[in-house]
PDBQT receptor file of N, H, CA, C and O in Angstrom, charges set to zero:
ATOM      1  N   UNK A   1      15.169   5.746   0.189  1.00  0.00    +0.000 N 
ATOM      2  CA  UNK A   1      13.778   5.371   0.413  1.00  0.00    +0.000 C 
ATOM      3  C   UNK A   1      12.846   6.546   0.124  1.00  0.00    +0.000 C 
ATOM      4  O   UNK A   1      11.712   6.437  -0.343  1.00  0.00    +0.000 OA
ATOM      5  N   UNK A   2      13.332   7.445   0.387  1.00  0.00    +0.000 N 
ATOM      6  H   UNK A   2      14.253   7.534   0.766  1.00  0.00    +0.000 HD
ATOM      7  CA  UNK A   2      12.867   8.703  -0.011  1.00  0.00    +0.000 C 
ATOM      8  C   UNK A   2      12.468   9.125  -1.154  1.00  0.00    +0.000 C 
ATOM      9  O   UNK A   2      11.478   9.856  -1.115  1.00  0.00    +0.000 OA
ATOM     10  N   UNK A   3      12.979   8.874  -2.305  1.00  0.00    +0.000 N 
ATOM     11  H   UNK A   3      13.783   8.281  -2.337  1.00  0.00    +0.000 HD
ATOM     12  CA  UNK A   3      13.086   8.857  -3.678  1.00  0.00    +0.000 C 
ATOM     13  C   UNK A   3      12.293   8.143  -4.383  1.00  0.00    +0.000 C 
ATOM     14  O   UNK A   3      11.827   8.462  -5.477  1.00  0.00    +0.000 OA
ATOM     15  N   UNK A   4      11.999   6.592  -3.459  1.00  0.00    +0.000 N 
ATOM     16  H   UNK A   4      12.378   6.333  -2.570  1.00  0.00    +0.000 HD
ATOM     17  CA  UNK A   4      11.028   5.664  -4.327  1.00  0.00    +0.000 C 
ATOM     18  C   UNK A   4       9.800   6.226  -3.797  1.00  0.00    +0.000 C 
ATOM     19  O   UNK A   4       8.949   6.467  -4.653  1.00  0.00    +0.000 OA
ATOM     20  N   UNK A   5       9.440   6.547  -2.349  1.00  0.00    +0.000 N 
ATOM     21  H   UNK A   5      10.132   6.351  -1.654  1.00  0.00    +0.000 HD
ATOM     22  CA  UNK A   5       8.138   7.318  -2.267  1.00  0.00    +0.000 C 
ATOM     23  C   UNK A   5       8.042   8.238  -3.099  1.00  0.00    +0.000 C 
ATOM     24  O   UNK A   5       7.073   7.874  -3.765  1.00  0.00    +0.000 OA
ATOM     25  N   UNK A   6       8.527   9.570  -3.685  1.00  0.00    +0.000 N 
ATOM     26  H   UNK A   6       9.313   9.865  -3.143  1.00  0.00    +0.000 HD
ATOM     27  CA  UNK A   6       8.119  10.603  -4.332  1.00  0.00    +0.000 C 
ATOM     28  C   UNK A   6       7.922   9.930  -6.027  1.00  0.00    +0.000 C 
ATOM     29  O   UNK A   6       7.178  10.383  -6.897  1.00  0.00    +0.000 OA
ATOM     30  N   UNK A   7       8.590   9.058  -6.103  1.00  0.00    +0.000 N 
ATOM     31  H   UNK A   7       9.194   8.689  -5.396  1.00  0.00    +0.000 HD
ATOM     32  CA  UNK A   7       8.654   8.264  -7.591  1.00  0.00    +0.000 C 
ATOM     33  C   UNK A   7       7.191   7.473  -7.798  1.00  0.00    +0.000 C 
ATOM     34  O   UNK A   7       6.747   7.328  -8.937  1.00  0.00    +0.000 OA
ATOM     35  N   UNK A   8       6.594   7.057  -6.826  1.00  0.00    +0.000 N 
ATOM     36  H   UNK A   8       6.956   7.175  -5.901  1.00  0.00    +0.000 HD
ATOM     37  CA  UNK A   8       5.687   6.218  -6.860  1.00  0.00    +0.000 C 
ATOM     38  C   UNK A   8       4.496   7.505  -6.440  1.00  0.00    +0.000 C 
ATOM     39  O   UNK A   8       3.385   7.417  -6.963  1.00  0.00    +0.000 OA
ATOM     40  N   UNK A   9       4.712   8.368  -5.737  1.00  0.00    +0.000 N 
ATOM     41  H   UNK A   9       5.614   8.439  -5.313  1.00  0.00    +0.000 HD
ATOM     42  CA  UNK A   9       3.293   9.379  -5.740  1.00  0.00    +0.000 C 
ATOM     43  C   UNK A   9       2.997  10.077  -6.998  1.00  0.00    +0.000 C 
ATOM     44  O   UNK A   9       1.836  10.327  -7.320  1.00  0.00    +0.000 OA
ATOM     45  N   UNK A  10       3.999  10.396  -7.712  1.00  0.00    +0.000 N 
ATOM     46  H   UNK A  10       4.943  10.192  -7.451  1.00  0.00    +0.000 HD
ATOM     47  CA  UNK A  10       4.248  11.271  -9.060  1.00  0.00    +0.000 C 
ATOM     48  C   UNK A  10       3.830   9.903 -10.182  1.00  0.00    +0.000 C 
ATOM     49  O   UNK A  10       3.309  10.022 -11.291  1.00  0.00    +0.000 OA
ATOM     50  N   UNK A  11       4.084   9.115  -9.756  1.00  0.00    +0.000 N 
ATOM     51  H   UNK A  11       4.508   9.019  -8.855  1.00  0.00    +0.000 HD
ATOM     52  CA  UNK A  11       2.557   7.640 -10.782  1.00  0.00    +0.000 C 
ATOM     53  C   UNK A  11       2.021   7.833 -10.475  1.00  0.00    +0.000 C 
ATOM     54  O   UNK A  11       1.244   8.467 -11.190  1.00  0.00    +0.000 OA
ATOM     55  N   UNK A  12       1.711   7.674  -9.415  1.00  0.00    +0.000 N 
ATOM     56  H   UNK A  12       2.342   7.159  -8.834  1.00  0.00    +0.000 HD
ATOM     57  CA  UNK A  12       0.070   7.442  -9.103  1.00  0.00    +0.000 C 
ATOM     58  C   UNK A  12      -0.713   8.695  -9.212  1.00  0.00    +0.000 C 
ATOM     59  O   UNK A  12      -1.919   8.537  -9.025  1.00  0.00    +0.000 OA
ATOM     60  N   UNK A  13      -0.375   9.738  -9.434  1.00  0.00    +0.000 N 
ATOM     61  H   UNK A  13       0.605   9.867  -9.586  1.00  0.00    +0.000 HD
ATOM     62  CA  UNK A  13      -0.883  11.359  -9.641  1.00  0.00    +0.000 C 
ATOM     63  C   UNK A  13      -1.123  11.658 -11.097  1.00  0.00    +0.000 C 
ATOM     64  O   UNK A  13      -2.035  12.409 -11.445  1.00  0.00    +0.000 OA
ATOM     65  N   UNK A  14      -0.054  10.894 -12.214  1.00  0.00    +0.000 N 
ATOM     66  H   UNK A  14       0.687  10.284 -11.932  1.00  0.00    +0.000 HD
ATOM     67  CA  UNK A  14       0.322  10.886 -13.606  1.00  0.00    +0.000 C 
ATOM     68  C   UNK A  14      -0.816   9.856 -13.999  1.00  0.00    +0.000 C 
ATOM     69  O   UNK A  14      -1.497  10.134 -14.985  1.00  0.00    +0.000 OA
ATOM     70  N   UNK A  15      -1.129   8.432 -13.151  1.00  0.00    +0.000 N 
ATOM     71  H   UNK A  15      -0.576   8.206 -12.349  1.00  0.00    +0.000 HD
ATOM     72  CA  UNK A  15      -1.809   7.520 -13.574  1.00  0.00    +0.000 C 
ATOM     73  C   UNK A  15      -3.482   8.450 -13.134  1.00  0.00    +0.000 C 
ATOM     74  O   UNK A  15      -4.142   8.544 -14.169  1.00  0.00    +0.000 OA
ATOM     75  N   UNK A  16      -3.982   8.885 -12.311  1.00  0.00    +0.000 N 
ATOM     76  H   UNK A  16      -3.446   8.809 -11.470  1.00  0.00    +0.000 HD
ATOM     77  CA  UNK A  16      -4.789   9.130 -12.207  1.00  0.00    +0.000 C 
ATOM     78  C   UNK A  16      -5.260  10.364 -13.312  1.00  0.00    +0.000 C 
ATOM     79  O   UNK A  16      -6.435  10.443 -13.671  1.00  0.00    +0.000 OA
ATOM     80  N   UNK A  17      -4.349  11.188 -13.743  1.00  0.00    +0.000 N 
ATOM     81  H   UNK A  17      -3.394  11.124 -13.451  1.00  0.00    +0.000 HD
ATOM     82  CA  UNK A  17      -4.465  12.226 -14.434  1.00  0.00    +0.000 C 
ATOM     83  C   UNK A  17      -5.004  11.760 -15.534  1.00  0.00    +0.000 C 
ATOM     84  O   UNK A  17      -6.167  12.034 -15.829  1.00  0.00    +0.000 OA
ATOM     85  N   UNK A  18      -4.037  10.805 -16.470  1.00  0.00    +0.000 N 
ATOM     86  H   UNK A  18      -3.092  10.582 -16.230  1.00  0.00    +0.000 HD
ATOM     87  CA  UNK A  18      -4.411  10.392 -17.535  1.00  0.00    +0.000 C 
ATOM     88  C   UNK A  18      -5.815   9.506 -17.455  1.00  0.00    +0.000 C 
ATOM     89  O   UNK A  18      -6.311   9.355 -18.571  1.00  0.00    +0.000 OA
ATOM     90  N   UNK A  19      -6.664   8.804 -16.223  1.00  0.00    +0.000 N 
ATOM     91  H   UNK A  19      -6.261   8.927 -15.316  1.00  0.00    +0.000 HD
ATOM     92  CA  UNK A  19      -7.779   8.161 -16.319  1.00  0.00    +0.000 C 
ATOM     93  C   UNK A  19      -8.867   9.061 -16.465  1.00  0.00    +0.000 C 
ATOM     94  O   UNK A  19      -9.911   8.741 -17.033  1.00  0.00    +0.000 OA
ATOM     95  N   UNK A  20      -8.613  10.377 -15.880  1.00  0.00    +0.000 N 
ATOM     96  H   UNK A  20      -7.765  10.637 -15.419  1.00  0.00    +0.000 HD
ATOM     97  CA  UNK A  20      -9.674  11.199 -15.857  1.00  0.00    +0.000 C 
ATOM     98  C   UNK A  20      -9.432  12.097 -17.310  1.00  0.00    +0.000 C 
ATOM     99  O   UNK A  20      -9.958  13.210 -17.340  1.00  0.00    +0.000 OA
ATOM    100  N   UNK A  21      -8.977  11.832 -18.012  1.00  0.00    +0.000 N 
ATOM    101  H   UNK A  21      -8.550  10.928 -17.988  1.00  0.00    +0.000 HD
ATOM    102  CA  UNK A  21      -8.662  13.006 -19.261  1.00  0.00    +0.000 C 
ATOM    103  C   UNK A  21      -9.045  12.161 -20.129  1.00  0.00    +0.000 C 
ATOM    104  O   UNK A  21      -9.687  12.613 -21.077  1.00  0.00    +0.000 OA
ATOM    105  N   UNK A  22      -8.720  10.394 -20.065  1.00  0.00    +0.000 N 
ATOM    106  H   UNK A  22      -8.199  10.027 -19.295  1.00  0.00    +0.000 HD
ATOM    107  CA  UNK A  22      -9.022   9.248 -21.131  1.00  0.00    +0.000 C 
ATOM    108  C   UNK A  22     -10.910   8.740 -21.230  1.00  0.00    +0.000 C 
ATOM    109  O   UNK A  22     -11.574   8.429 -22.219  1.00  0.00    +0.000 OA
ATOM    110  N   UNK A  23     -11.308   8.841 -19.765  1.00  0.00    +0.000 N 
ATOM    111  H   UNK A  23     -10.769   9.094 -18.962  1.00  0.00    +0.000 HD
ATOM    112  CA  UNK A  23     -12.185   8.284 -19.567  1.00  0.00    +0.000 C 
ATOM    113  C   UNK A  23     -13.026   9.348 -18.185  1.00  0.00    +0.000 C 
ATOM    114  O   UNK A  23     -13.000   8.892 -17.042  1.00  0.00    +0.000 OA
ATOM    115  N   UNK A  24     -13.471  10.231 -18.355  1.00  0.00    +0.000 N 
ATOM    116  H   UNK A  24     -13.493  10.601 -19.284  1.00  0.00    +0.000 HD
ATOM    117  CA  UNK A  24     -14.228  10.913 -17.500  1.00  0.00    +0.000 C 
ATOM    118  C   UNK A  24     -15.708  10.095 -16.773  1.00  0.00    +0.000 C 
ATOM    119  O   UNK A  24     -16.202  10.387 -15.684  1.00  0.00    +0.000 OA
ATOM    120  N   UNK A  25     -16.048   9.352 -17.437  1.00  0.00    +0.000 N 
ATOM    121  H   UNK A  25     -15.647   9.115 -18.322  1.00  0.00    +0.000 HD
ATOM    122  CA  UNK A  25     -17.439   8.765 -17.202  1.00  0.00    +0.000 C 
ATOM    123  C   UNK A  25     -16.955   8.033 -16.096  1.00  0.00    +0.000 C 
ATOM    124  O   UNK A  25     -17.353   8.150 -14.937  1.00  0.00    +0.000 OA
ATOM    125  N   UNK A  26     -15.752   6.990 -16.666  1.00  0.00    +0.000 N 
ATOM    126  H   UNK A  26     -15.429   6.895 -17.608  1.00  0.00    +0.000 HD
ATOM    127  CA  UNK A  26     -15.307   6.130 -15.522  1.00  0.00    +0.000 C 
ATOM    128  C   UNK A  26     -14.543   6.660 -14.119  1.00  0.00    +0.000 C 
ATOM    129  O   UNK A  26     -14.594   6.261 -12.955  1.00  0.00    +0.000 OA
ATOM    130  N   UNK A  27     -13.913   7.595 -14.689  1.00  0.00    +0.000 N 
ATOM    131  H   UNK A  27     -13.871   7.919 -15.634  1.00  0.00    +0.000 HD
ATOM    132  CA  UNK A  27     -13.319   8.326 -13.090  1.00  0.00    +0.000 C 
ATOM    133  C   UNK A  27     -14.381   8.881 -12.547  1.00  0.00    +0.000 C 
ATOM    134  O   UNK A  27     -14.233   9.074 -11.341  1.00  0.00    +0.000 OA
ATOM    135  N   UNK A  28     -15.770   9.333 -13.135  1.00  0.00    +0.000 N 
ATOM    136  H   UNK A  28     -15.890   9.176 -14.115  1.00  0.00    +0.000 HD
ATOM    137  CA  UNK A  28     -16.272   9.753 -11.969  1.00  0.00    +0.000 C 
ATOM    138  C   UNK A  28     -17.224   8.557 -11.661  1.00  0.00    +0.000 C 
ATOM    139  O   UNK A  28     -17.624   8.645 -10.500  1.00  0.00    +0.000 OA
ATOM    140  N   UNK A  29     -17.648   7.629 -12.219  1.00  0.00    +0.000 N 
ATOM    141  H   UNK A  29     -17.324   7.558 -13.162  1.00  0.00    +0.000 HD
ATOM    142  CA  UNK A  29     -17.894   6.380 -11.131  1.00  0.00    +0.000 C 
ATOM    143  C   UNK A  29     -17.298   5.838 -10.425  1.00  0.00    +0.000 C 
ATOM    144  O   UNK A  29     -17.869   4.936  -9.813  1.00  0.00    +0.000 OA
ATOM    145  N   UNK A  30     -15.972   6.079 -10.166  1.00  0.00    +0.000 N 
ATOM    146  H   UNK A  30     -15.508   6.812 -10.663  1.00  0.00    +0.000 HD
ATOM    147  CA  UNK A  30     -14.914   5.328  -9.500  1.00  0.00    +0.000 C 
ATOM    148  C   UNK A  30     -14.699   6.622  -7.989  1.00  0.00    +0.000 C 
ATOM    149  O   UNK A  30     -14.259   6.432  -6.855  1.00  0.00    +0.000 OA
ATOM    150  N   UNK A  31     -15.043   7.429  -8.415  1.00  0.00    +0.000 N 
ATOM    151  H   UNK A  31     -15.401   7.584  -9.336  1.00  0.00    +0.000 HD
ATOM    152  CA  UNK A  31     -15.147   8.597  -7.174  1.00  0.00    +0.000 C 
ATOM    153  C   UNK A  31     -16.480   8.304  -6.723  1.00  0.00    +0.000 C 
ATOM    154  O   UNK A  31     -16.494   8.368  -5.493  1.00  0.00    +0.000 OA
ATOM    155  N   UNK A  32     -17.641   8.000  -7.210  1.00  0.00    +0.000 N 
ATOM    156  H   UNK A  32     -17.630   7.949  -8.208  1.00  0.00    +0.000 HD
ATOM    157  CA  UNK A  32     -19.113   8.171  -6.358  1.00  0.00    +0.000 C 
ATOM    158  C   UNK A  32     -18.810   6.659  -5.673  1.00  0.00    +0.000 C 
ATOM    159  O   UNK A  32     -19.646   6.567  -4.773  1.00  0.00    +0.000 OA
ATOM    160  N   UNK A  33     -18.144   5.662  -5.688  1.00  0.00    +0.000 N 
ATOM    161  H   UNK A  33     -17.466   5.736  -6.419  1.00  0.00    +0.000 HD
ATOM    162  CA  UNK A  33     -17.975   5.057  -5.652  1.00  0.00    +0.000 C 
ATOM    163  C   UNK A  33     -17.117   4.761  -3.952  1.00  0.00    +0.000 C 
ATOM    164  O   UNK A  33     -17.353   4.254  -2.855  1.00  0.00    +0.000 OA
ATOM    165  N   UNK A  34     -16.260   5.325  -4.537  1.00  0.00    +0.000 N 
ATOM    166  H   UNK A  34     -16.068   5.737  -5.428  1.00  0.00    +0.000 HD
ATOM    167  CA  UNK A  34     -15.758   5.930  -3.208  1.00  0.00    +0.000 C 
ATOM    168  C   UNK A  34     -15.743   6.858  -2.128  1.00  0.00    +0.000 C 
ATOM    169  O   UNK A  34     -15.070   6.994  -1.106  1.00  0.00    +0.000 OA
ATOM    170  N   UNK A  35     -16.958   7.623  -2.820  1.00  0.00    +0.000 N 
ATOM    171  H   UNK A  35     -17.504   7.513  -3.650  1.00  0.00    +0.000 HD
ATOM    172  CA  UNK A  35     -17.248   8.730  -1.696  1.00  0.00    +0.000 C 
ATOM    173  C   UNK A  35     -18.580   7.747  -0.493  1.00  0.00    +0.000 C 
ATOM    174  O   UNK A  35     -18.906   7.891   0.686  1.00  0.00    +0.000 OA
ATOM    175  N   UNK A  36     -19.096   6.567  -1.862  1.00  0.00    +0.000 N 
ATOM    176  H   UNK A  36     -18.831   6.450  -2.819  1.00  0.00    +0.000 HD
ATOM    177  CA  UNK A  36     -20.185   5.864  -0.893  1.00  0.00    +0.000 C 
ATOM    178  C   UNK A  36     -19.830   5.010  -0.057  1.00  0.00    +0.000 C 
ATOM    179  O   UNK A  36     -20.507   4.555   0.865  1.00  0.00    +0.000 OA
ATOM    180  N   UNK A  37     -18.603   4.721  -0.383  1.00  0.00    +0.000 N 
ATOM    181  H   UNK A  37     -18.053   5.091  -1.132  1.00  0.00    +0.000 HD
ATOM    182  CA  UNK A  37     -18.262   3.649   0.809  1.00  0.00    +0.000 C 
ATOM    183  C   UNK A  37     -17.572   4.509   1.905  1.00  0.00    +0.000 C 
ATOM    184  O   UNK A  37     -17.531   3.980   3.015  1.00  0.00    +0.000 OA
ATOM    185  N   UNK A  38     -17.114   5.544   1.803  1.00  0.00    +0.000 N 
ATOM    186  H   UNK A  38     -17.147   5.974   0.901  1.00  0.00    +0.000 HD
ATOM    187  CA  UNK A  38     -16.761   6.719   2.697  1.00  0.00    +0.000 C 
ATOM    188  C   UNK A  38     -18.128   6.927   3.334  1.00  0.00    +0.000 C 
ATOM    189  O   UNK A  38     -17.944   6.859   4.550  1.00  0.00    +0.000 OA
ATOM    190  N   UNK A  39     -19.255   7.121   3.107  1.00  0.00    +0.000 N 
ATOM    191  H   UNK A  39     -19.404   7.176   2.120  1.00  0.00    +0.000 HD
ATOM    192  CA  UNK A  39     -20.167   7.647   3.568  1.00  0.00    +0.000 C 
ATOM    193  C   UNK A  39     -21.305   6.102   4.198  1.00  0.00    +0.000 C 
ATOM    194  O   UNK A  39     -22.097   6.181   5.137  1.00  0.00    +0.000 OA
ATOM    195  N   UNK A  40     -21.168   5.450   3.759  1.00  0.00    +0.000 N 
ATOM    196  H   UNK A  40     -20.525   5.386   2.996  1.00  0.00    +0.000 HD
ATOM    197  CA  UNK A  40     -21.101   4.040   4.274  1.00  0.00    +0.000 C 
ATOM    198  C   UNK A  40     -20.579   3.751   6.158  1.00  0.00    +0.000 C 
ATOM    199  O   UNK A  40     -21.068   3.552   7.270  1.00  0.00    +0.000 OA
ATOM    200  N   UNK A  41     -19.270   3.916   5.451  1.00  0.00    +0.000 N 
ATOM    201  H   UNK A  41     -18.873   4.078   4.548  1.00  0.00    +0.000 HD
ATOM    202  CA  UNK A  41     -18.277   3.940   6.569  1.00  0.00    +0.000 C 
ATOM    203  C   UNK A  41     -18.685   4.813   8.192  1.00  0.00    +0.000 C 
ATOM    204  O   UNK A  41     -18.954   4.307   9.282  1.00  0.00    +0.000 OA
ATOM    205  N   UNK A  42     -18.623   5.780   7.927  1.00  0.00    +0.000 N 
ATOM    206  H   UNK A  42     -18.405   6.191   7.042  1.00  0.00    +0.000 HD
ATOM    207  CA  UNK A  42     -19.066   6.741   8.455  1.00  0.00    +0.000 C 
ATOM    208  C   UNK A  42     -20.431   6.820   9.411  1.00  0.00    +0.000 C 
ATOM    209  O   UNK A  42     -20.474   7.129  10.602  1.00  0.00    +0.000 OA
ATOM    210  N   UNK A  43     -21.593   6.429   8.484  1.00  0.00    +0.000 N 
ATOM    211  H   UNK A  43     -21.559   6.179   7.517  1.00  0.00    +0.000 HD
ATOM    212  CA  UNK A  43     -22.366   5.830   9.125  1.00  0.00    +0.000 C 
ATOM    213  C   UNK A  43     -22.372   4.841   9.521  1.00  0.00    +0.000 C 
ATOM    214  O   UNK A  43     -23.070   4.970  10.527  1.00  0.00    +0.000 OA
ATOM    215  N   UNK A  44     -22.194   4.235   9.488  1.00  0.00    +0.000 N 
ATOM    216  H   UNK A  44     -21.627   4.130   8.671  1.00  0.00    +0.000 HD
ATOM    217  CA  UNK A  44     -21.530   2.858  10.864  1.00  0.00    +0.000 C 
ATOM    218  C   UNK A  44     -21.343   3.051  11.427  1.00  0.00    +0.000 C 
ATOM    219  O   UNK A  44     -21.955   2.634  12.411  1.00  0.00    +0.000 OA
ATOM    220  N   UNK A  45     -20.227   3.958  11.589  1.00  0.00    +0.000 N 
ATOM    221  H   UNK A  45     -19.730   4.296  10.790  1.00  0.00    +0.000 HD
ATOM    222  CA  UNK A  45     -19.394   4.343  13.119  1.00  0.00    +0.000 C 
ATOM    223  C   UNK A  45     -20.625   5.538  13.985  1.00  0.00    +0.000 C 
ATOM    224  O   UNK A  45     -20.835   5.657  15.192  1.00  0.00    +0.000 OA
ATOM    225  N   UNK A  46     -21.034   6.018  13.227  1.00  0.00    +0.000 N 
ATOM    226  H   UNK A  46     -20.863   5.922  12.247  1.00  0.00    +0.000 HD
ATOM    227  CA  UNK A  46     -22.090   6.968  13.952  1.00  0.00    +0.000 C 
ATOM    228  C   UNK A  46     -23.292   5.716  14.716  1.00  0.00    +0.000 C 
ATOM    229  O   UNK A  46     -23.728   5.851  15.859  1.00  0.00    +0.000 OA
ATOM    230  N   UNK A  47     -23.602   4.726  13.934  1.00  0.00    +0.000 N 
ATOM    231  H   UNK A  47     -23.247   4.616  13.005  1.00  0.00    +0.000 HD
ATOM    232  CA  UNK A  47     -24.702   4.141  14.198  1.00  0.00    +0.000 C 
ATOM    233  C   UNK A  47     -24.234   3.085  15.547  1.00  0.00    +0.000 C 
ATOM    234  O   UNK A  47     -25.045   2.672  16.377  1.00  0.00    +0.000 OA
ATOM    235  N   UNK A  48     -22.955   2.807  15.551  1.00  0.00    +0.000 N 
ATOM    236  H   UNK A  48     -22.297   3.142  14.877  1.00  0.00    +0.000 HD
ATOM    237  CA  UNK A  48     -21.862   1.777  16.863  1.00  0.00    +0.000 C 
ATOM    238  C   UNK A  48     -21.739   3.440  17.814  1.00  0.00    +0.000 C 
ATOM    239  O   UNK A  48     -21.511   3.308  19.017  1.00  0.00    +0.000 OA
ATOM    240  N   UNK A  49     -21.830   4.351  17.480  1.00  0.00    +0.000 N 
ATOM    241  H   UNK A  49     -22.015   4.457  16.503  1.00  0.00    +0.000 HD
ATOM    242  CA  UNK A  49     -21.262   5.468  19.043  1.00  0.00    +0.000 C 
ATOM    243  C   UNK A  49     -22.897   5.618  19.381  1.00  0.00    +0.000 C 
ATOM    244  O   UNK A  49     -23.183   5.954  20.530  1.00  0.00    +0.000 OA
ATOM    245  N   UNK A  50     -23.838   5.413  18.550  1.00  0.00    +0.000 N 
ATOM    246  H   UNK A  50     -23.606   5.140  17.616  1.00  0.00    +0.000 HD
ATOM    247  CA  UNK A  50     -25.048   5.927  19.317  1.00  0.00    +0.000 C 
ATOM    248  C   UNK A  50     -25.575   4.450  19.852  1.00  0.00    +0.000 C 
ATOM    249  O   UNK A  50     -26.507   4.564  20.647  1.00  0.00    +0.000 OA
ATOM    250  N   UNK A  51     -25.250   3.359  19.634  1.00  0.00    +0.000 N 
ATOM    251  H   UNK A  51     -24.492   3.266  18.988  1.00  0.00    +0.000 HD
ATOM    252  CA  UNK A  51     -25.882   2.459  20.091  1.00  0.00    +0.000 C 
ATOM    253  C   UNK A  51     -25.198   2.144  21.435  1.00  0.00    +0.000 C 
ATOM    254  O   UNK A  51     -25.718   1.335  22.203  1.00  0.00    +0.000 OA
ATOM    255  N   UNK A  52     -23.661   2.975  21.835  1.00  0.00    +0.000 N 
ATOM    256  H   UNK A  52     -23.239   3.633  21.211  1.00  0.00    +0.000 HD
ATOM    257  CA  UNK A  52     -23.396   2.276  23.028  1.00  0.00    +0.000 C 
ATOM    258  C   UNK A  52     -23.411   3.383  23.754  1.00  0.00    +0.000 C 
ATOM    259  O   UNK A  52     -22.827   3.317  24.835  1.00  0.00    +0.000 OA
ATOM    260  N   UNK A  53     -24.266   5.076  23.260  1.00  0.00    +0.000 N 
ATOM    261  H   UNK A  53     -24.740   5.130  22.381  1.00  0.00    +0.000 HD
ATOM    262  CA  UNK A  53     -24.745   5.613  24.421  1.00  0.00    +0.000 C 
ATOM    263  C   UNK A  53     -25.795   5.339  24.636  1.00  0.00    +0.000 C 
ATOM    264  O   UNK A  53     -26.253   5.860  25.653  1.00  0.00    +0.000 OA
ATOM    265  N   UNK A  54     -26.430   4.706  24.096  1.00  0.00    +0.000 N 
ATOM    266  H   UNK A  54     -26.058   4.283  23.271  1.00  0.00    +0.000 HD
ATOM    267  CA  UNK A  54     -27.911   4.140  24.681  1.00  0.00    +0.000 C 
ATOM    268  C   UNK A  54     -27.253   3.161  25.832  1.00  0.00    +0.000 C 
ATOM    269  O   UNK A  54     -27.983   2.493  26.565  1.00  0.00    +0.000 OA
TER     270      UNK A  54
């Protein structure tokens, strides 16, 4: 089991490599992308902890 995890991180590290070397425009919309729903996220949870110390 061990083996198929490190087999499948070493794709997905190889697959990401080659998107950003093929297509730079698109990997970095696919990162702002995800940094906004990270930052999305985030604020939510800030905006639910301050509404139930009120």
């Amino acid at each position: 089991m061990g083996q198929a995890k490190k087999i499948a991180l070493y794709m997905v590290i190889v697959f990401v490599l080659y998107t950003i070397i093929t297509s730079p425009e698109r990997a970095a919309d696919l990162v702002q992308v995800g940094f906004e729903g990270i930052s999305s996220a985030a604020q939510g949870i800030g905006d639910f902890m301050t509404e139930l110390v009120k």
